[in-house]
N, CA, C and O atoms as CSV, one atom per row, in Angstrom:
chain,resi,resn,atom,element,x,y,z
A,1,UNK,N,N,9.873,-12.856,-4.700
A,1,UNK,CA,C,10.599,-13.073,-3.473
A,1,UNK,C,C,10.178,-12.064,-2.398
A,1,UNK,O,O,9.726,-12.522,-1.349
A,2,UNK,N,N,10.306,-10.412,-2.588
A,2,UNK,CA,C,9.543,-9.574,-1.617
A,2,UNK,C,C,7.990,-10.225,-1.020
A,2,UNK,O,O,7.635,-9.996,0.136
A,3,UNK,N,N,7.200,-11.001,-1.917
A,3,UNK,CA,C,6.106,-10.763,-1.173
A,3,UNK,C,C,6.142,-11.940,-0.119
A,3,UNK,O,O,5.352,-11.946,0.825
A,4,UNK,N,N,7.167,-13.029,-0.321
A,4,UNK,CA,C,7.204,-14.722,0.109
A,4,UNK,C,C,7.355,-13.169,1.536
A,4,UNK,O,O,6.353,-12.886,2.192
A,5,UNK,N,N,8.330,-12.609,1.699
A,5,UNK,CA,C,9.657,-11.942,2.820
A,5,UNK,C,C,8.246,-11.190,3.333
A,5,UNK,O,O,7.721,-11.688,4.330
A,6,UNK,N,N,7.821,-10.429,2.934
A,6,UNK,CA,C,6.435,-9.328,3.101
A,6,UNK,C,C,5.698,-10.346,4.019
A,6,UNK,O,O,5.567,-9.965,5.183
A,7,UNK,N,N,5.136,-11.713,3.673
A,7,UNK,CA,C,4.708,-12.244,4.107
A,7,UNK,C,C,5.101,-13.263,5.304
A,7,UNK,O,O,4.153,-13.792,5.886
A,8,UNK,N,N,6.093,-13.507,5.621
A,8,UNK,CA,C,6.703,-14.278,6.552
A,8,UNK,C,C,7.236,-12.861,7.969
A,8,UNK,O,O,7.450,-13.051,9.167
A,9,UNK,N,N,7.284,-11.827,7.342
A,9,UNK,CA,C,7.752,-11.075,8.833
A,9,UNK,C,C,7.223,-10.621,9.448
A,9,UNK,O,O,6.672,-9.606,9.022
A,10,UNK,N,N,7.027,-10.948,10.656
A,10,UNK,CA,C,6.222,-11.028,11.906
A,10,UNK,C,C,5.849,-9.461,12.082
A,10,UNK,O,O,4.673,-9.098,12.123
A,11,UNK,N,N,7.134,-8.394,12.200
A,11,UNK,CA,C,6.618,-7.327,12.382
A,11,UNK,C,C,5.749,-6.485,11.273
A,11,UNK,O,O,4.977,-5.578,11.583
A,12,UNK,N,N,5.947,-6.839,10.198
A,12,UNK,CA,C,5.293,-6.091,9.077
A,12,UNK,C,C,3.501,-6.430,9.506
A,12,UNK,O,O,2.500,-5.725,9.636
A,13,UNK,N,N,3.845,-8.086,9.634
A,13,UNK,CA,C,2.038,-8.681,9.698
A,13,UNK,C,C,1.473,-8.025,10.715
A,13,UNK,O,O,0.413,-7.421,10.556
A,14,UNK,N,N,2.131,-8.067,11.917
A,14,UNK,CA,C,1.581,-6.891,13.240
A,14,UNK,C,C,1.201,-6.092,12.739
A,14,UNK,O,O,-0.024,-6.016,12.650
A,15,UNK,N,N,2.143,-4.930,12.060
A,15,UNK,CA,C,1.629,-3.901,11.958
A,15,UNK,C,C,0.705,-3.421,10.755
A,15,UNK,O,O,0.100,-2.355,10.642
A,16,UNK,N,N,0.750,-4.208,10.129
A,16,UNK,CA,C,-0.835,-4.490,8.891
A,16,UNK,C,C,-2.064,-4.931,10.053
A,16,UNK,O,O,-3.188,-4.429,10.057
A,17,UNK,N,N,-1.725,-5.669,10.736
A,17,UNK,CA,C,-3.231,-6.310,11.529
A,17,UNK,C,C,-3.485,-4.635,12.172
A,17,UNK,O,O,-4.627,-4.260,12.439
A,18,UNK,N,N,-2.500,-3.891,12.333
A,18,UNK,CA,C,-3.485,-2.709,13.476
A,18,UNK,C,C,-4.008,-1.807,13.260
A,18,UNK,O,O,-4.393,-0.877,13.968
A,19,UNK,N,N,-4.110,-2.179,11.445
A,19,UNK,CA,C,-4.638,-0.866,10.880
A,19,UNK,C,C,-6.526,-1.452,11.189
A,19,UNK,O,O,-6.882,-2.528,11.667
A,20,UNK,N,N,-6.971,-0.867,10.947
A,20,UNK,CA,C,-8.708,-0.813,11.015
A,20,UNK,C,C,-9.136,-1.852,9.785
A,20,UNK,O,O,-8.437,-2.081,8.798
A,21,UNK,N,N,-10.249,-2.344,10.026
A,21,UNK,CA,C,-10.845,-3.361,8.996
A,21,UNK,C,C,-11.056,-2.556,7.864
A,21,UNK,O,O,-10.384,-2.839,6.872
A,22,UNK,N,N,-11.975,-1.455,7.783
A,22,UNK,CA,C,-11.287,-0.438,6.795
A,22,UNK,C,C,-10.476,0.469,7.039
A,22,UNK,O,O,-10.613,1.535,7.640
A,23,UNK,N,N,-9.446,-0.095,6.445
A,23,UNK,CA,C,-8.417,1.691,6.593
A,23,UNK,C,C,-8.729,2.663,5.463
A,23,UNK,O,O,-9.319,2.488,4.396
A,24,UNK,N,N,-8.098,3.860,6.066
A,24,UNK,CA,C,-8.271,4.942,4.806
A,24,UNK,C,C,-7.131,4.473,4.007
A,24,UNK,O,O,-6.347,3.523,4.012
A,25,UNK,N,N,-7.461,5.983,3.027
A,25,UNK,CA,C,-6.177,5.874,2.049
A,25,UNK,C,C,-4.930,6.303,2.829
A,25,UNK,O,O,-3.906,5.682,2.544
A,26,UNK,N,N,-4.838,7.267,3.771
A,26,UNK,CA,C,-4.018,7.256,4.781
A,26,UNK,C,C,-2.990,6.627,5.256
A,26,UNK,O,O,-1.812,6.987,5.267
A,27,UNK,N,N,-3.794,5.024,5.919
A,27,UNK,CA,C,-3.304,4.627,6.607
A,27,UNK,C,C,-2.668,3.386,5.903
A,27,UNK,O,O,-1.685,2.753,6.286
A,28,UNK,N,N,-3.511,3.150,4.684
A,28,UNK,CA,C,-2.769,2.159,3.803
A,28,UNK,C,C,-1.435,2.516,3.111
A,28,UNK,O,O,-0.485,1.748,2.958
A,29,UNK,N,N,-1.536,4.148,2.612
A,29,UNK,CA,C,0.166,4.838,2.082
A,29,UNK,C,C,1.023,4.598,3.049
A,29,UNK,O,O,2.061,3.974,2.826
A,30,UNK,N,N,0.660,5.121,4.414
A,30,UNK,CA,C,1.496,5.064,5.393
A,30,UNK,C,C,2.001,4.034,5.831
A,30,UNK,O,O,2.881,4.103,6.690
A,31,UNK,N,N,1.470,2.602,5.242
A,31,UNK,CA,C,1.892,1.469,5.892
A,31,UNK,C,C,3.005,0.973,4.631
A,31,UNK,O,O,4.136,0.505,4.767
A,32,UNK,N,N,2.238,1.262,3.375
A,32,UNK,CA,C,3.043,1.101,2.253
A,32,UNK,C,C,4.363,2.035,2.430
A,32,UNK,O,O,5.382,1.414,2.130
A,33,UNK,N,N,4.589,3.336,2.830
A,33,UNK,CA,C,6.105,3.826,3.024
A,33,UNK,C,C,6.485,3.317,3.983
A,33,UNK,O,O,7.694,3.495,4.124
A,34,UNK,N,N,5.899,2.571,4.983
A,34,UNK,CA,C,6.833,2.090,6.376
A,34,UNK,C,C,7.996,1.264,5.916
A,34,UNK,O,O,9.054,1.170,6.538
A,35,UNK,N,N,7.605,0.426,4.304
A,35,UNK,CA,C,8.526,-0.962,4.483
A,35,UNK,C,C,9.534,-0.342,4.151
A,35,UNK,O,O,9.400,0.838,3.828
A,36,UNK,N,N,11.053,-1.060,4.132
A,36,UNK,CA,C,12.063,-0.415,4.377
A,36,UNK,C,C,12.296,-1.200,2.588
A,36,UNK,O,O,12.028,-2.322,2.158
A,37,UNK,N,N,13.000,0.221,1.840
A,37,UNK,CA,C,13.443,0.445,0.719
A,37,UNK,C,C,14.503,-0.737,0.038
A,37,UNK,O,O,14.547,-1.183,-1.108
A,38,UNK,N,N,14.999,-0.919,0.764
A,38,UNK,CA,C,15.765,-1.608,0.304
A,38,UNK,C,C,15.623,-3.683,0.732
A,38,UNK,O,O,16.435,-4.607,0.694
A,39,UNK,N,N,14.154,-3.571,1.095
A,39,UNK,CA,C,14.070,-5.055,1.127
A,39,UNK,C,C,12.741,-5.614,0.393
A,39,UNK,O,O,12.534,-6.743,-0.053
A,40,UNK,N,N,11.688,-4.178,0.411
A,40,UNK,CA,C,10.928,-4.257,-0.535
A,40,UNK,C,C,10.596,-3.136,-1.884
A,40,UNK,O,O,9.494,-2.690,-2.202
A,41,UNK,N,N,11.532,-2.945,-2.339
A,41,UNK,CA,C,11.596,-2.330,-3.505
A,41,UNK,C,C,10.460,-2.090,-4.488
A,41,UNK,O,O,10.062,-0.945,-4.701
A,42,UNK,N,N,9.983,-3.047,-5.033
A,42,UNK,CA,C,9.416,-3.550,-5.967
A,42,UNK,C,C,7.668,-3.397,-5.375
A,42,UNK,O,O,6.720,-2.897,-5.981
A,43,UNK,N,N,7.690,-3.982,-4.089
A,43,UNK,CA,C,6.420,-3.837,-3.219
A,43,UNK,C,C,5.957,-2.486,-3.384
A,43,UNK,O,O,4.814,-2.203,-3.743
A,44,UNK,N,N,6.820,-1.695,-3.129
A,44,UNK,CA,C,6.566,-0.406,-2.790
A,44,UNK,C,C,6.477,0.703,-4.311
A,44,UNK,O,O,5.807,1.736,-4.282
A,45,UNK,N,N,7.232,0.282,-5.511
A,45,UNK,CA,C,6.680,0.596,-6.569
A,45,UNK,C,C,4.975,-0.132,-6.773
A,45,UNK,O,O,3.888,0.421,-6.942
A,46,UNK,N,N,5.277,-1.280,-6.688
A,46,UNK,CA,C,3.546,-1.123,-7.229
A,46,UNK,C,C,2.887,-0.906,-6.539
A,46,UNK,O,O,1.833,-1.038,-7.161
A,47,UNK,N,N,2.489,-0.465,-5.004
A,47,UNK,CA,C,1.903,0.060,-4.124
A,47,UNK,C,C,1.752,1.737,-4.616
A,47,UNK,O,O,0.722,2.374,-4.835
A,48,UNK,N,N,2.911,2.089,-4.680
A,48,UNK,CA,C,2.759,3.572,-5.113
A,48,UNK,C,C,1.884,4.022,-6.719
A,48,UNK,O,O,1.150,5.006,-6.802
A,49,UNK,N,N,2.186,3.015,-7.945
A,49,UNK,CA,C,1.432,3.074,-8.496
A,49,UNK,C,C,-0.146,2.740,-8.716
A,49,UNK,O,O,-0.961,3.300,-9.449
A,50,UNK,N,N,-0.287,1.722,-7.902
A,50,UNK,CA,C,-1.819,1.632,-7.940
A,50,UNK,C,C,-2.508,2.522,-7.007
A,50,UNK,O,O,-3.598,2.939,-7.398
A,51,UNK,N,N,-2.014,2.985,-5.604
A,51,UNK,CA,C,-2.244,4.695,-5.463
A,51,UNK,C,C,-2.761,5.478,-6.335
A,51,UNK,O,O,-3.937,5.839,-6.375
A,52,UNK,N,N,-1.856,5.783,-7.100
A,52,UNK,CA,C,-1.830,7.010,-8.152
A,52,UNK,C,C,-3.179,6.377,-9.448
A,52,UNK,O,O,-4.109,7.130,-9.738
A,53,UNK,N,N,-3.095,5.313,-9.929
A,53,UNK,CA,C,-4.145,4.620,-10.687
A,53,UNK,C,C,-5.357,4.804,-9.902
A,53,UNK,O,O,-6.373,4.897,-10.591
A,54,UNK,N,N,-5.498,4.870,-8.814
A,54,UNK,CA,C,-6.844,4.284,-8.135
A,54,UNK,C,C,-7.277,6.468,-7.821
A,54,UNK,O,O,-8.399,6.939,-8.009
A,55,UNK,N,N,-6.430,7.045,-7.499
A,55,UNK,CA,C,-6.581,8.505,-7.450
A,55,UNK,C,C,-6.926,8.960,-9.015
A,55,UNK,O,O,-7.884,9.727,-9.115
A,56,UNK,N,N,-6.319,8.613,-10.126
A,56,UNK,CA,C,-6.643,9.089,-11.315
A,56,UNK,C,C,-7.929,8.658,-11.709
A,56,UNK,O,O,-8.687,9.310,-12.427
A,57,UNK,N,N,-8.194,7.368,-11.148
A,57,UNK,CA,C,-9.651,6.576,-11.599
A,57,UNK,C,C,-11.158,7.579,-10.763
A,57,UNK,O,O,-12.257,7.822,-11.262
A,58,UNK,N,N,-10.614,7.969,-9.359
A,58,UNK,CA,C,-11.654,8.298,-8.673
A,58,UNK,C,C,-11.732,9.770,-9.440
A,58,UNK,O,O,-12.791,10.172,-9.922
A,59,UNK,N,N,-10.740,10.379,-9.491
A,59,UNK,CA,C,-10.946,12.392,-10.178
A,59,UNK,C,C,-11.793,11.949,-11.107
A,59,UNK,O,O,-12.934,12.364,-10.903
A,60,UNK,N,N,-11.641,10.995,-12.429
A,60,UNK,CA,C,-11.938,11.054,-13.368
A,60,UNK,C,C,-13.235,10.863,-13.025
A,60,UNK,O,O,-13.813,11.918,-13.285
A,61,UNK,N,N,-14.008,10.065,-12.573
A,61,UNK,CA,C,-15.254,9.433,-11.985
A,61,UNK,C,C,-16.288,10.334,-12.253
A,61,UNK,O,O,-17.348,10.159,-12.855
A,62,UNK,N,N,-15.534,11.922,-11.388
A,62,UNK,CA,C,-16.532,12.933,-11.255
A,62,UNK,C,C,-16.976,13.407,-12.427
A,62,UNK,O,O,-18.160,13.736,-12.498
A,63,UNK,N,N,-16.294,13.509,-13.341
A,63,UNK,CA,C,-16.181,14.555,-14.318
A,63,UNK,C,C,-16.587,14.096,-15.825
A,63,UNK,O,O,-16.455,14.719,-16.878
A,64,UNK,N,N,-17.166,12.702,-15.562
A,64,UNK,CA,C,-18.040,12.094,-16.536
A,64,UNK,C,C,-18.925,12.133,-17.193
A,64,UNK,O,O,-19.780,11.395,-16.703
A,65,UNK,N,N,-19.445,12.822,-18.545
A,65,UNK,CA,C,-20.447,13.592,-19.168
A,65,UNK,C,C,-21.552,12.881,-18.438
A,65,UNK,O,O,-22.726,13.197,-18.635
């Protein structure tokens, strides 16, 4: 249901379109804490975890025999 809502509101889609064709990691967290807590809950857990997955994947990267 969050993503049908994620996807139908006008201001969220605005403000996803104004990020850059590539955004950083930056600007993608920052858009991921914008949504408001209590309408996307769930969005915003797995946003925050694949963050943290995609940061554990890149450290590890380096440090590969």
């Amino acid at each position: 249901m969050e993503l049908l809502d994620f996807k139908t509101n006008l201001i969220l889609k605005t403000k996803f379109d104004t990020l850059s064709s590539v955004p950083g990691s930056y600007d993608v967290i920052n858009f991921w804490r914008s949504l408001p807590c209590a309408n996307f809950s769930e969005l915003r857990k797995f946003a925050y975890m694949y963050a943290v997955l995609k940061r554990h994947t890149h450290a590890n990267k380096h440090f590969r025999p």
